[in-house]
FIDOBA-139854 format. One record per residue (C-alpha): residue number from 1; residue in three letters; y negated, x, z. Coordinates in Angstrom, 3 decimals, m for minus. Each point is the difference from the previous one (the first is absolute). Layout:
N
{NUM,ALA,{Y,X,Z}}
...
END
This chain:
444
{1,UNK,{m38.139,m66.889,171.186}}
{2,UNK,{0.188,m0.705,3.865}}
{3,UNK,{m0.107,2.298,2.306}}
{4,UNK,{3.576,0.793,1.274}}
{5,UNK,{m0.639,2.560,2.570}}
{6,UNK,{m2.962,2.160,1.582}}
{7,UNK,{0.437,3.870,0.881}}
{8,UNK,{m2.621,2.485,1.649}}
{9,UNK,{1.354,2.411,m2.897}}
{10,UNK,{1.713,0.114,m3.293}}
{11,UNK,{1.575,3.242,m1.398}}
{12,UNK,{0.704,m0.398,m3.731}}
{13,UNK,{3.168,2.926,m0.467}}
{14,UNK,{2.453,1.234,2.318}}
{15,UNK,{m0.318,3.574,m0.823}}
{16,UNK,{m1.176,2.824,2.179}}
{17,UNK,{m3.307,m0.539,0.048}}
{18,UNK,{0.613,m3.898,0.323}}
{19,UNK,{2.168,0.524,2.977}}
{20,UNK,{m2.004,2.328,1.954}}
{21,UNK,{m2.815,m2.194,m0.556}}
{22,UNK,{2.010,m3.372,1.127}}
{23,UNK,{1.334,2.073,2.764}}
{24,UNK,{m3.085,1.256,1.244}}
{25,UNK,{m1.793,m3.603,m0.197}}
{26,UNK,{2.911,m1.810,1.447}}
{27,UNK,{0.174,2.888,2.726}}
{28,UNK,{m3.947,m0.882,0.869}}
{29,UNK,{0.656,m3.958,0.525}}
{30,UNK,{m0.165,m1.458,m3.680}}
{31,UNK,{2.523,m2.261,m1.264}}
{32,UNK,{0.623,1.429,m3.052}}
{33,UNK,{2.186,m0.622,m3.013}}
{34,UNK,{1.504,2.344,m2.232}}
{35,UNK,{1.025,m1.182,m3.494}}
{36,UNK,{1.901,2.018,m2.549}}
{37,UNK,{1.658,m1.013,m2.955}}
{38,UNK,{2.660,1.999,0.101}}
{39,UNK,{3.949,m0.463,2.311}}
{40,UNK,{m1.063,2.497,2.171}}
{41,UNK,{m3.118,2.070,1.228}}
{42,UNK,{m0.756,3.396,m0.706}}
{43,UNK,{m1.711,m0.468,m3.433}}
{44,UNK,{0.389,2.936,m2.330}}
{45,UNK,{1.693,2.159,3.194}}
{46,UNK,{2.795,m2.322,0.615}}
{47,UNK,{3.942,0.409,0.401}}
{48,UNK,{2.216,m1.596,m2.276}}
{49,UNK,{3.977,0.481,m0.277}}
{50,UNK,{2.101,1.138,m3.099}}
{51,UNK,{3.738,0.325,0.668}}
{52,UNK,{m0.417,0.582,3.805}}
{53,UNK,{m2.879,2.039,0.155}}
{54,UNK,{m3.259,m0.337,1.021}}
{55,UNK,{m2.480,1.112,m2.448}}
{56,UNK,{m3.469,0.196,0.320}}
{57,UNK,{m2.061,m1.308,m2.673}}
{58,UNK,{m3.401,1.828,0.273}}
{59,UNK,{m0.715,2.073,3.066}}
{60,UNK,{2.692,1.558,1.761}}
{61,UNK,{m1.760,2.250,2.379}}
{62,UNK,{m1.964,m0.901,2.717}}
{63,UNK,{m2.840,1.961,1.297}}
{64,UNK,{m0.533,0.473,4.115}}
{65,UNK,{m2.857,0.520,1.830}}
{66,UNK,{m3.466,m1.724,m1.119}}
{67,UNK,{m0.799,m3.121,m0.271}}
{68,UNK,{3.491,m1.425,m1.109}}
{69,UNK,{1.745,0.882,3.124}}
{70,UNK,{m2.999,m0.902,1.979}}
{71,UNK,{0.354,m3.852,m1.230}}
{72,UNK,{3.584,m0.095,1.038}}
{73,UNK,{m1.253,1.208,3.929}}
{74,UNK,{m2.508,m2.533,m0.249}}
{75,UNK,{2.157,m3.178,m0.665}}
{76,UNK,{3.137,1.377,1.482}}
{77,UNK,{2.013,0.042,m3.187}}
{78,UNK,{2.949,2.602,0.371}}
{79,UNK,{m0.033,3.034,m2.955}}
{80,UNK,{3.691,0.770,m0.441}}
{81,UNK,{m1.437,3.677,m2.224}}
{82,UNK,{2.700,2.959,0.316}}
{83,UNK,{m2.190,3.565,m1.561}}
{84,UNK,{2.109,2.174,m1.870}}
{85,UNK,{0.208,3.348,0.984}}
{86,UNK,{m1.290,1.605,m1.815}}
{87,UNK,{m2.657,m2.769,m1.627}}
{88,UNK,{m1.356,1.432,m3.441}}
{89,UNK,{1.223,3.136,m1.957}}
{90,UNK,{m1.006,1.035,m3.690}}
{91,UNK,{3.404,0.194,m2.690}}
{92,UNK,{m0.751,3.230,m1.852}}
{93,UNK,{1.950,1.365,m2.791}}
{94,UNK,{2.789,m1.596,1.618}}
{95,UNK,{m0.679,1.802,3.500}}
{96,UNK,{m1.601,m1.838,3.204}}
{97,UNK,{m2.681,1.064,1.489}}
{98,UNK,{m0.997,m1.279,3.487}}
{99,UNK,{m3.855,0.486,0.389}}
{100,UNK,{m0.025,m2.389,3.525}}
{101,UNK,{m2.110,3.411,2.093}}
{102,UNK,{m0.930,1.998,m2.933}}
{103,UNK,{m1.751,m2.765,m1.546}}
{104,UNK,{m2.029,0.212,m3.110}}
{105,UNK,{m0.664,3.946,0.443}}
{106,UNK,{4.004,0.040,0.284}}
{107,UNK,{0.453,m1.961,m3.127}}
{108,UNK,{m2.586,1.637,m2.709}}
{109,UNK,{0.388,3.875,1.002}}
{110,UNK,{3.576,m0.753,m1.269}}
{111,UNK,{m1.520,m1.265,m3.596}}
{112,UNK,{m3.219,1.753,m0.823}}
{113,UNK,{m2.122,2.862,0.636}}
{114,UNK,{m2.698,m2.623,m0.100}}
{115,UNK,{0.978,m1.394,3.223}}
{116,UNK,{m3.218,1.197,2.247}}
{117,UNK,{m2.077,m1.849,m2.418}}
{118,UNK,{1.571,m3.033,0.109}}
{119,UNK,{0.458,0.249,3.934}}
{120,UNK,{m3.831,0.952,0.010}}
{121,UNK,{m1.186,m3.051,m1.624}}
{122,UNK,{2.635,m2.249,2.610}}
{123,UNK,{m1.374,1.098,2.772}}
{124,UNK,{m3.593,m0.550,m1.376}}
{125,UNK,{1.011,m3.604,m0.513}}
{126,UNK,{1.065,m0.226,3.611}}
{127,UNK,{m3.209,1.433,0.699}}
{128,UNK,{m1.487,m3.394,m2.149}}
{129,UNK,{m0.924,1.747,m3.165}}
{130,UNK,{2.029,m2.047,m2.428}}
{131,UNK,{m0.972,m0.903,m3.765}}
{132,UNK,{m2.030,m3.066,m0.179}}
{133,UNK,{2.997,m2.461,m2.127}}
{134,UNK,{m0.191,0.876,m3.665}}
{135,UNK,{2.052,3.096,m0.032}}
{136,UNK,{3.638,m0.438,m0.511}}
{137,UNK,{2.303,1.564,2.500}}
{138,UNK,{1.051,1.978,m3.044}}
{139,UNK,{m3.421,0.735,m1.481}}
{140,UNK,{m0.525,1.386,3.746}}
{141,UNK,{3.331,2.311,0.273}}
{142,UNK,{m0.525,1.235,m3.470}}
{143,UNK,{m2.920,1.620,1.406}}
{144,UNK,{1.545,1.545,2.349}}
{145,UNK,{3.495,1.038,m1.693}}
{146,UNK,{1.879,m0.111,m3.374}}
{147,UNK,{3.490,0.586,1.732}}
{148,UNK,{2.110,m3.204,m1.697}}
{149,UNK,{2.092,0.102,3.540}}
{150,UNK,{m2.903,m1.100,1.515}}
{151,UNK,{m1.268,m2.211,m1.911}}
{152,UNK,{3.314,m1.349,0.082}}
{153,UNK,{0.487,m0.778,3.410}}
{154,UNK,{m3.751,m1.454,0.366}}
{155,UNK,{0.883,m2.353,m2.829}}
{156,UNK,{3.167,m0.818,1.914}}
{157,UNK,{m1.349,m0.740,3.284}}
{158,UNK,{m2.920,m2.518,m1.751}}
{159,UNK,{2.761,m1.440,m1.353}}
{160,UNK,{1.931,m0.511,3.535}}
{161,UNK,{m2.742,m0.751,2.162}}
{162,UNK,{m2.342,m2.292,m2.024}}
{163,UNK,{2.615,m0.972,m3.760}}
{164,UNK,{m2.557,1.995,m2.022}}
{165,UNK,{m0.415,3.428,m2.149}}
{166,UNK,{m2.115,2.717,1.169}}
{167,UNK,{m2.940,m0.336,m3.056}}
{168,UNK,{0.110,m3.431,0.969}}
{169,UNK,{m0.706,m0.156,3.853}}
{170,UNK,{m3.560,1.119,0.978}}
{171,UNK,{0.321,3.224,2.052}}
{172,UNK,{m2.008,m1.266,2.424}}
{173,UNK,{2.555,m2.663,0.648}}
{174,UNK,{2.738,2.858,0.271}}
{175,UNK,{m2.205,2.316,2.396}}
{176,UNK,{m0.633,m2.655,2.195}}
{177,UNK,{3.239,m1.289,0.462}}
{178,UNK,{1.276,3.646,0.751}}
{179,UNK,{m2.851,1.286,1.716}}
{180,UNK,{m1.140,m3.089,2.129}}
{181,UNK,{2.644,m2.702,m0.024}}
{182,UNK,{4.164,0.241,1.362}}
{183,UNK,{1.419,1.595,m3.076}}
{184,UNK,{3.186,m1.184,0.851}}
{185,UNK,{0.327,2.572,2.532}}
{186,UNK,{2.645,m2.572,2.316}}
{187,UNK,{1.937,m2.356,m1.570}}
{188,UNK,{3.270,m1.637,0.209}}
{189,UNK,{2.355,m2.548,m1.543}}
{190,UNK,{1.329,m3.169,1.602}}
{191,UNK,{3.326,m0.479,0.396}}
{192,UNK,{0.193,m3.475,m0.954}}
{193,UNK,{m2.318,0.686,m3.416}}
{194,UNK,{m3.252,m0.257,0.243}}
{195,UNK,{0.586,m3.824,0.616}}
{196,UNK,{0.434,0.559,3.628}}
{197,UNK,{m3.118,1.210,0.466}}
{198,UNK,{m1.745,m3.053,m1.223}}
{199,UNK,{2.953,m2.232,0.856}}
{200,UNK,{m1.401,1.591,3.940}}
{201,UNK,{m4.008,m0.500,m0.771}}
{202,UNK,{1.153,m3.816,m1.381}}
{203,UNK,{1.565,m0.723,3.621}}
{204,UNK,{m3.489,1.295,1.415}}
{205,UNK,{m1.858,m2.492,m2.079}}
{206,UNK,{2.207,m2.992,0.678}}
{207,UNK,{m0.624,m0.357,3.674}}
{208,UNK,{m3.874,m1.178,m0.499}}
{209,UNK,{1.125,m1.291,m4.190}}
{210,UNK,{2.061,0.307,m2.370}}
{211,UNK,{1.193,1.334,m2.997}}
{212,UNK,{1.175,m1.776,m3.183}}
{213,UNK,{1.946,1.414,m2.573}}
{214,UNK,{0.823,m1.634,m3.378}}
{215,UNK,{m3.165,m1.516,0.083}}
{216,UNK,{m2.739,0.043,m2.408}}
{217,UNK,{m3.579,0.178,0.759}}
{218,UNK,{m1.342,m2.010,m3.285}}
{219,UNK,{m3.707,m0.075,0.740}}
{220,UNK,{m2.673,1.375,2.465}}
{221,UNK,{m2.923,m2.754,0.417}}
{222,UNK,{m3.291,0.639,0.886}}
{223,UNK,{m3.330,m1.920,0.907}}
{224,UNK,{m3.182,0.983,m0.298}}
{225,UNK,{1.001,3.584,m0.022}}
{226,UNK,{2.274,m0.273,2.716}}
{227,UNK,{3.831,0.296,m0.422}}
{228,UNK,{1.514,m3.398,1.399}}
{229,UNK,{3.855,0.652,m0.196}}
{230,UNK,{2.647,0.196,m2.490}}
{231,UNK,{2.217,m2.141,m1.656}}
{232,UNK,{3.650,1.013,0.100}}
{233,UNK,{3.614,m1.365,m1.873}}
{234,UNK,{2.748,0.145,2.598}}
{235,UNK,{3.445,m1.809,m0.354}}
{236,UNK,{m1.481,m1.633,m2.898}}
{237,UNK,{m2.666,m1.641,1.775}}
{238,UNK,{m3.860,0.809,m0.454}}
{239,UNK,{m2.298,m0.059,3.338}}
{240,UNK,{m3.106,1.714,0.942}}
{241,UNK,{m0.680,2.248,3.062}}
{242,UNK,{m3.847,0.019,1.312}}
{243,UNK,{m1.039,3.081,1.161}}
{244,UNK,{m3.543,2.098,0.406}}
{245,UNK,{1.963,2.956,m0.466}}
{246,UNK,{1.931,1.174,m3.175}}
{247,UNK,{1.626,3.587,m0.309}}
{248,UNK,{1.493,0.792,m3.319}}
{249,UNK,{2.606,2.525,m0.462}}
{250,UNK,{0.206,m1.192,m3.473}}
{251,UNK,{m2.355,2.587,m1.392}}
{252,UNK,{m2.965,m0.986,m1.583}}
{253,UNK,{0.123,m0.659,m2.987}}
{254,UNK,{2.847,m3.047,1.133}}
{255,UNK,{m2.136,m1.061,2.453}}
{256,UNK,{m3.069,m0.411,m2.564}}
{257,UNK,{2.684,m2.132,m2.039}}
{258,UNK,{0.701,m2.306,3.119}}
{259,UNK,{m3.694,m0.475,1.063}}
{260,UNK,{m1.624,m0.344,m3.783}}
{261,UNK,{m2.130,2.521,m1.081}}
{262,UNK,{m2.763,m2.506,0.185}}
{263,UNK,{m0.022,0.265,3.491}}
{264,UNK,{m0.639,3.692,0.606}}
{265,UNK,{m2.826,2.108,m0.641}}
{266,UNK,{m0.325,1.498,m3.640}}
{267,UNK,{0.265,3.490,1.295}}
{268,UNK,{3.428,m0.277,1.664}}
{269,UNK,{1.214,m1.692,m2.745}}
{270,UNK,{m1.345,2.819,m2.349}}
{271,UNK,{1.264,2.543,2.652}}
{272,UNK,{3.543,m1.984,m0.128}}
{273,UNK,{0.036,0.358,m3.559}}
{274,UNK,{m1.507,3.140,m0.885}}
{275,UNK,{1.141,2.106,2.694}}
{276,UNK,{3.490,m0.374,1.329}}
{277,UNK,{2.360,2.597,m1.122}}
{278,UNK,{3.565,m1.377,0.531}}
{279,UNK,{1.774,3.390,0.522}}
{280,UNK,{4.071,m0.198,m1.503}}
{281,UNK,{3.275,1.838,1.283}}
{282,UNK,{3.616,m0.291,m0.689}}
{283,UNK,{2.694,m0.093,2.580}}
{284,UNK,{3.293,0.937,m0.619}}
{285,UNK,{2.721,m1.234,2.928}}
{286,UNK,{3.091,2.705,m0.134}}
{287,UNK,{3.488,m0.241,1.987}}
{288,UNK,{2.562,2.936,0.061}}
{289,UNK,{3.346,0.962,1.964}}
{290,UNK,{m1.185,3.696,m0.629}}
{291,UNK,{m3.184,1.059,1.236}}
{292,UNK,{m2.431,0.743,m2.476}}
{293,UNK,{m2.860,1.073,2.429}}
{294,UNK,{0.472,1.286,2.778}}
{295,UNK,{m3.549,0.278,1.792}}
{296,UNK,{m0.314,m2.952,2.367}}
{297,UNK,{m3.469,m0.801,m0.351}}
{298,UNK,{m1.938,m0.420,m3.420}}
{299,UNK,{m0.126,2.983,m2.394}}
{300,UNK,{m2.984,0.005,m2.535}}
{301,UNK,{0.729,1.838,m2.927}}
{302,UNK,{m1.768,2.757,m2.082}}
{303,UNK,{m0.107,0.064,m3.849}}
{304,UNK,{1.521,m3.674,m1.199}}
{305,UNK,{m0.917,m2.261,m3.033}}
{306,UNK,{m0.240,m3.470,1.924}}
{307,UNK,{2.235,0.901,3.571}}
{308,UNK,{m2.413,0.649,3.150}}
{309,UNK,{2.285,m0.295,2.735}}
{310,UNK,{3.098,m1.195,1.633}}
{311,UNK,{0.954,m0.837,3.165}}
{312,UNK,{3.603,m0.119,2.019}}
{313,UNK,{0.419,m3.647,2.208}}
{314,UNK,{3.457,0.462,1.291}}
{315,UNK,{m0.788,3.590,1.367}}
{316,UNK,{m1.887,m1.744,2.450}}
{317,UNK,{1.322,m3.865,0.192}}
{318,UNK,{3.472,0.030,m1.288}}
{319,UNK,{0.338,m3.676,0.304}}
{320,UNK,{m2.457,m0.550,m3.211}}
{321,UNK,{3.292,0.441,m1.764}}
{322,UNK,{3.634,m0.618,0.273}}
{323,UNK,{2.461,2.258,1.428}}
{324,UNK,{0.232,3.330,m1.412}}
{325,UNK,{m2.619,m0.229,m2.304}}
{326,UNK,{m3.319,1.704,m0.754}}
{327,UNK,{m2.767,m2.091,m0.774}}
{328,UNK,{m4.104,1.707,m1.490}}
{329,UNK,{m2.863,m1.138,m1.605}}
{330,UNK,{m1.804,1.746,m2.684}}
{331,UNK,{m3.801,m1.165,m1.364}}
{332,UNK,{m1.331,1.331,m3.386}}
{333,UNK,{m3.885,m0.658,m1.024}}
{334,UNK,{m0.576,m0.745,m3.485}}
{335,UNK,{m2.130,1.664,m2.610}}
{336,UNK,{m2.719,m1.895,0.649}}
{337,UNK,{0.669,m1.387,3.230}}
{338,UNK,{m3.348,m1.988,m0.316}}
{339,UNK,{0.479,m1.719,m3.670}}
{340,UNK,{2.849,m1.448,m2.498}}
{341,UNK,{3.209,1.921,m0.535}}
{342,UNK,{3.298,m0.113,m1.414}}
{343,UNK,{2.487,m0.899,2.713}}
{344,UNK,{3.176,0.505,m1.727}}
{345,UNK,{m1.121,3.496,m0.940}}
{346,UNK,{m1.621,0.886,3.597}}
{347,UNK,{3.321,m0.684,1.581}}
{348,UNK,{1.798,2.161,m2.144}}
{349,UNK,{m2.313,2.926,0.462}}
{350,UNK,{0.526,m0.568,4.248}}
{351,UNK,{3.777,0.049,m0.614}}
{352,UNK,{m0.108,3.235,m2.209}}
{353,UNK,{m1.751,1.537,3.326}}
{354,UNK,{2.349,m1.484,2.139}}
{355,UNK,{2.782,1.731,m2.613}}
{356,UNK,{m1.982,3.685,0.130}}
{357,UNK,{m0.560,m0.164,3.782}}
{358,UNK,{3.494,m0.574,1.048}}
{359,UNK,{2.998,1.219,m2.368}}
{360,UNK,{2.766,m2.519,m0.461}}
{361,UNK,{m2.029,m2.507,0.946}}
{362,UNK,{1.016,m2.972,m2.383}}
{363,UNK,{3.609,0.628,1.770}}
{364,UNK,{m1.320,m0.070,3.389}}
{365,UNK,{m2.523,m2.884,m0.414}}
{366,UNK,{0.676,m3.830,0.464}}
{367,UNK,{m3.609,m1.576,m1.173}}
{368,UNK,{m0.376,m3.370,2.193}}
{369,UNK,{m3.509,m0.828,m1.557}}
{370,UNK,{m2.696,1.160,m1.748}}
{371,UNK,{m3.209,m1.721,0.502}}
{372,UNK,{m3.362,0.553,m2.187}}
{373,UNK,{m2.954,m1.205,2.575}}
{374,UNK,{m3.180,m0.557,m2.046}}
{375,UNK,{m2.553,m2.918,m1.061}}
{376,UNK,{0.235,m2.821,2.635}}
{377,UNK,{2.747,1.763,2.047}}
{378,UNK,{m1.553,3.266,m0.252}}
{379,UNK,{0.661,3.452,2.221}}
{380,UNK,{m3.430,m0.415,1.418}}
{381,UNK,{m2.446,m3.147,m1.071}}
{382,UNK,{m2.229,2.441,m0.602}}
{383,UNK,{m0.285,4.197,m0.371}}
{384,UNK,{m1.687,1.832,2.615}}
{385,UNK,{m3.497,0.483,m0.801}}
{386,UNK,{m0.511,m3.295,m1.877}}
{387,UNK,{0.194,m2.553,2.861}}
{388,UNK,{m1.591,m3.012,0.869}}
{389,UNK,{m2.625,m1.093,3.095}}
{390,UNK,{2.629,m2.185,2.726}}
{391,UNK,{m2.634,m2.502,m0.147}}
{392,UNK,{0.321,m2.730,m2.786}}
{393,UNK,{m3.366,m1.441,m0.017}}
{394,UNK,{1.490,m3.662,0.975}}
{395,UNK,{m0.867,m0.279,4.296}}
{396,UNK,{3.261,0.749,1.577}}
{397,UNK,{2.286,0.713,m3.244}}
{398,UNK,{1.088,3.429,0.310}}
{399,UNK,{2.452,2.562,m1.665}}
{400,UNK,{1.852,2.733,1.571}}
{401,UNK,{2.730,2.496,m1.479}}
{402,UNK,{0.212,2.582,m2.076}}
{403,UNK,{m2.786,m1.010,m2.490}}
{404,UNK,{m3.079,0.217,2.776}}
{405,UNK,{1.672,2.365,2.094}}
{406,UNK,{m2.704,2.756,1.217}}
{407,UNK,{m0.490,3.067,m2.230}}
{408,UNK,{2.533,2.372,m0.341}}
{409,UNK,{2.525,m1.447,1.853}}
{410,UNK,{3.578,m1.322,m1.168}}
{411,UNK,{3.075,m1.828,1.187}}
{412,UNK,{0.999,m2.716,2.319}}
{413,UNK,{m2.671,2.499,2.380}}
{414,UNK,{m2.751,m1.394,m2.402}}
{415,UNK,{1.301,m3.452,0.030}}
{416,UNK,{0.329,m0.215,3.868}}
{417,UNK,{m3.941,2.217,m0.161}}
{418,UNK,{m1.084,m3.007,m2.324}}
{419,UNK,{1.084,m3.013,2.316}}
{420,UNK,{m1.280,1.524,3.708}}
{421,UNK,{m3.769,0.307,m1.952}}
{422,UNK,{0.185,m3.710,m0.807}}
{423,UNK,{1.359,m0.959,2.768}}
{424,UNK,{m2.461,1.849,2.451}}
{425,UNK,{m2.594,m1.633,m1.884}}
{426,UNK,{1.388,m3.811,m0.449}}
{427,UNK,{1.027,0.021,4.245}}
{428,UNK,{m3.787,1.672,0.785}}
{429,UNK,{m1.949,m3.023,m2.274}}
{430,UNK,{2.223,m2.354,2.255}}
{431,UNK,{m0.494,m1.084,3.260}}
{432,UNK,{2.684,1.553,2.741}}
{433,UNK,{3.270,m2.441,m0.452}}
{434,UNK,{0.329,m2.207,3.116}}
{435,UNK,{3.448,1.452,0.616}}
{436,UNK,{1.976,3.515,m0.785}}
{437,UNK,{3.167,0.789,m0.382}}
{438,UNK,{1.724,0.727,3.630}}
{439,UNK,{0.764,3.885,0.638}}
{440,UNK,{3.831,m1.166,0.455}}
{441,UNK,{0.563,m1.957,m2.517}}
{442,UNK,{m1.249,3.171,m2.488}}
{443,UNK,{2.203,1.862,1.582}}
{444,UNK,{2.911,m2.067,m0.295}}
END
């Protein structure tokens, strides 16, 4: 095949992780190209619209501060994020309870007499005495507490923050995400779906590259253990872009499949078989002329068979729906999150909590979708605890996102974490670009 056009940088995957990285390499002087198969960027945290409104397909939150927001100062990419006030409240026995300055202490004393415990061994974790990765977060509470509340709500907020079960996330992974990491402390929702906010980082990218959608990388070459491009269908044509630098946002295991497993080292490809744990969730898109929740943040819920939580869009944007209507999303994990199960019957089970949660429900309730997210289009690529090294092994062929993202963390704040440590370390093995982007025209 000839060569059909030359980039300093390919990013394989428009999702978070793919963006931040594209933005932060086109930001530093690289003509780079973003291709993603898809109509529009965002990957598994895009926008799509049913019947007027704007319905997110994966994420819908948005976490501030770190290194997300940080990446939109740097290339001067606007973050259109309202917070709801207030963010994150638990649903208890039909009763919320906002624990935004009482914090954990606030929350347990409520459930169990076992709360100083459980606080105790928190605050050693802060401290950095955590469990070294083989305990389940539920092996580790058990310890701790039998109160079924509890263990409730742990399983539940697994199951928000990282699409898993509580006996199937290491507690280390938990501790360290709510000890160390952003916990979700600030976050927000975007009043265009979370579409805008990589519709905003894609506008970033284009003025040093661009970004192709419905586009299909087809193959990554290499030679002599060096990646060399990729090869790409676009309007029904096949060409090849030559680049030194590849960043996948395709996951791993994809980007094995592009590249030939032939051309990386034994061990990743062991490590991409053997030890990826594609974690699973179901999300379930609900409309109503009555409220059904009235919180304006997300609630996470206590004892549940499938439901973890539920949040309430048009509290805070109203124009994610049409006039006079009330528009949430609701995520359920699956038992297990990490292996096979029975869709039909997993879906039923997060609609009986839906049912128990809020009375008259199936009256109030419009369902717009209900997506399953698992094997190749998974909640995460891979569960917390069981990722993979950023590096690929192939010179220059890299992966970010949420299968290499550092441990403990979760979210588009992992993604976003995942693409500034390749990116620092592609732009310091480079010599300094002969030109930067002008102050003014970031600004503009």
């Amino acid at each position: 095949m000839a060569e059909d056009l030359t980039a300093d940088a390919v990013v394989i995957g428009a999702g978070a992780g793919g963006l931040c990285a594209a933005a932060r390499l086109a930001h530093a002087g690289l003509r780079t190209i973003v291709v993603d198969e898809n109509p529009r960027v965002g990957g598994r945290a895009t926008t799509e619209e049913i019947d007027g409104f704007r319905v997110n397909i994966g994420a819908i939150a948005i976490e501030l501060g770190g290194v997300f927001e940080e990446t939109f100062r740097l290339v001067g990419a606007s973050l259109d994020i309202r917070e709801p006030k207030p963010a994150a409240s638990f649903h208890l026995d039909g009763k919320i309870v906002d624990v935004g300055r009482g914090g954990w202490g606030l929350l347990l004393g409520q459930i169990t007499k076992s709360a100083a415990k459980v606080l105790d061994k928190l605050a050693e974790a802060r401290a950095g005495n955590l469990p070294d990765g083989r305990q389940s977060t539920a092996d580790w509470l058990a310890t701790y507490t039998k109160n079924e509340t509890v263990h409730a709500l742990f399983r539940n907020l697994c199951a928000a923050i990282f699409a898993c079960n509580a006996d199937e996330l290491p507690a280390r992974a938990f501790l360290t995400y709510f000890t160390s990491k952003g916990a979700f402390k600030r976050f927000g929702f975007c009043p265009q779906g979370t579409l805008g906010v990589w519709e905003s980082l894609a506008c970033a990218i284009r003025r040093n590259g661009e970004v192709w959608t419905s586009a299909r990388v087809v193959a990554i070459r290499h030679e002599g253990g060096r990646v060399a491009g990729v090869e790409v269908e676009r309007d029904g044509e096949r060409l090849f872009i030559a680049s030194d630098i590849v960043v996948s946002n395709a996951g791993p295991k994809r980007t094995v499949e592009l590249g030939g497993a032939a051309a990386f080292p034994q061990d990743y490809v062991d490590q991409v078989r053997d030890r990826l744990r594609p974690a699973a969730n179901i999300v379930i898109n609900i409309a109503s002329r009555e409220p059904i929740l009235e919180h304006p943040g997300i609630v996470t819920f206590g004892r549940t068979r499938r439901l973890c939580n539920m949040a309430n869009l048009t509290a805070t944007c109203p124009e994610l729906a049409p006039p006079g209507w009330n528009l949430y999303v609701a995520y359920a994990v699956p038992k297990p999150a990490l292996g096979d199960f029975d869709a039909e019957s997993e879906i039923e089970l997060s609609m009986q909590d839906l049912r128990d949660q809020f009375p008259g429900f199936d009256a109030k309730a419009r369902i717009l979708s209900t997506r399953v997210m698992r094997d190749d289009w998974p909640a995460q690529r891979s569960c917390a605890g069981y990722d993979l090294p950023r590096e690929t092994g192939i010179d220059g062929l890299w992966c970010v996102g949420d299968a290499v993202k550092v441990y403990g963390n979760g979210g588009t704040q992992a993604c976003a974490e995942s693409a500034k440590l390749v990116t620092d370390t592609i732009l310091a093995g480079r010599a300094a670009p002969a030109w930067a982007v002008p102050p003014e025209r970031v600004a503009s």
